[in-house]
C-alpha positions as CSV (number, residue, x, y, z in Angstrom):
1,X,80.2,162.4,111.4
2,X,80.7,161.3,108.1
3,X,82.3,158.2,107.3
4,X,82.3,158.2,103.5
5,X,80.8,159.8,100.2
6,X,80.3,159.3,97.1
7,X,79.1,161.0,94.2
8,X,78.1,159.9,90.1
9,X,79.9,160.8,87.9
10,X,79.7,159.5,83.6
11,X,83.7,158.3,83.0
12,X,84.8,157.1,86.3
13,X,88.4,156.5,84.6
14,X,88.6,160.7,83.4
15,X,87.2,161.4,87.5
16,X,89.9,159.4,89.2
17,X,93.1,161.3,86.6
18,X,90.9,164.4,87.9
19,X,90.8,163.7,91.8
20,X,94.1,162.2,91.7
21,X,95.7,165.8,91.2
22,X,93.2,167.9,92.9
23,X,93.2,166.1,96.3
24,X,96.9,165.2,96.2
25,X,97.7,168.6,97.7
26,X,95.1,168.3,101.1
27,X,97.2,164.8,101.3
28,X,94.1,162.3,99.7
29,X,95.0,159.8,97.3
30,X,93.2,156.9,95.6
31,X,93.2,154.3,98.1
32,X,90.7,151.4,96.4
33,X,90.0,150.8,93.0
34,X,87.2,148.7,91.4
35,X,87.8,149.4,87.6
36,X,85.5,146.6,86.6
37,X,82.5,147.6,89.1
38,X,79.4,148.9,86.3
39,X,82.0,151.3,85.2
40,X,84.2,152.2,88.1
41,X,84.6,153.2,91.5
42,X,87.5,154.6,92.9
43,X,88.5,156.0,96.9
44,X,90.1,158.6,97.4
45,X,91.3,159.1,101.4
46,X,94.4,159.4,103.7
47,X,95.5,156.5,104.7
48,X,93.1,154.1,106.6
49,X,90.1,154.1,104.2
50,X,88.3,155.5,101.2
51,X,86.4,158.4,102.2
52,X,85.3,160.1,99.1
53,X,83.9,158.3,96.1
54,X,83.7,158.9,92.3
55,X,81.5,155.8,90.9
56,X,80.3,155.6,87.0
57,X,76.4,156.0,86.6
58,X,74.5,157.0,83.4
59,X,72.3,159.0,85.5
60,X,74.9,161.8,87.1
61,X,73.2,164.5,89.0
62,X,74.4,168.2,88.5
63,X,73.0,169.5,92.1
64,X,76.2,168.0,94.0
65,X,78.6,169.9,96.5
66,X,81.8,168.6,98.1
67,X,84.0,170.7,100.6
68,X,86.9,169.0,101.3
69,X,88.9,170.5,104.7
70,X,92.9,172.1,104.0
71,X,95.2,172.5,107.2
72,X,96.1,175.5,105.2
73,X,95.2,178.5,103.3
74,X,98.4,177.2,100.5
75,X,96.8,173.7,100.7
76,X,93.0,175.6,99.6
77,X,95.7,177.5,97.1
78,X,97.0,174.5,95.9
79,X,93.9,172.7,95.6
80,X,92.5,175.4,93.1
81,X,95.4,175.5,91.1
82,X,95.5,171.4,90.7
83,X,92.0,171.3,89.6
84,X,92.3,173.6,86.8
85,X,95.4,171.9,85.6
86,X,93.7,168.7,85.8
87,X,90.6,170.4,83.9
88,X,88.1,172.0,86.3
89,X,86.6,175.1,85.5
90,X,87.0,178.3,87.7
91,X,83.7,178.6,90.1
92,X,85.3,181.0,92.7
93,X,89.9,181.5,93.4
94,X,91.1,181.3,96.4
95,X,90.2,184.2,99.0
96,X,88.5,184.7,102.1
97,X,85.0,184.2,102.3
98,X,83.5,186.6,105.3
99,X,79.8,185.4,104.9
100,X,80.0,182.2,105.5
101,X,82.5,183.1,108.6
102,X,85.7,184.3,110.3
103,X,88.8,183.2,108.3
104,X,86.8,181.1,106.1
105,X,89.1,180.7,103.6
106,X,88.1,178.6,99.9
107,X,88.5,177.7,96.4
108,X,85.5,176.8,94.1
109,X,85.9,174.8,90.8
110,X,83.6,172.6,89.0
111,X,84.7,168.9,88.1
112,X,84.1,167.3,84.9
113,X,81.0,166.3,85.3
114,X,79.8,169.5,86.5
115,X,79.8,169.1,90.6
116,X,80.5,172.3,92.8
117,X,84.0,170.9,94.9
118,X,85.5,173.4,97.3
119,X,88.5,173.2,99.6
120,X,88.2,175.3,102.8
121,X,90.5,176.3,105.5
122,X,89.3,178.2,108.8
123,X,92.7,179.0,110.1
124,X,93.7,182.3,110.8
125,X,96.4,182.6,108.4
């Protein structure tokens, strides 16, 4: 089980305006914020604890993936939608996905800094 991520990114500020609208439809928001920490950090979570991480770095690594988990096919919808408003760039809409499995249901956009995040949903409809 994982009990936290996090992943480099080059303006930590621009990432947290980013993930605040793309997660706030699969219920995540920033829960901690360390402005002043080399950069920035922020955590993003439900309530309880940061789970996911953007922190500054000058060395930010392109090969990154992040699927976050929806309750709901709309949730994966809203998700996709929310990113590109917020400035992602399309890297696969919302629709079923059969070869990775049954009801596998996702949306694929790349952040700012050029990391592969997906939201996925496995229920039936």
């Amino acid at each position: 089980m994982i009990d936290h991520m996090s992943i480099a990114v080059a303006d930590a500020e621009r990432s947290k305006r980013f993930y605040e609208m793309t997660l706030k439809p699969l219920g995540m928001r920033c829960l901690t914020e360390m402005p002043e920490d080399g950069g920035g950090a922020y955590g993003f979570g439900v309530e309880g604890g940061g789970e996911f991480w953007v922190v500054h770095s000058d060395d930010v690594g392109k090969d990154m993936h992040v699927a976050f988990r929806a309750e709901t096919r709309a949730q994966v919808d809203a998700f996709y939608d929310a990113a590109i408003a917020a400035g992602g760039r399309d890297h696969g809409k919302p629709g079923l996905r059969p070869d990775y499995g049954p009801n596998y249901y996702a949306a694929f956009v790349y952040d700012p800094d050029g990391v592969n995040i997906e939201a996925v949903c496995y229920a039936e409809e």
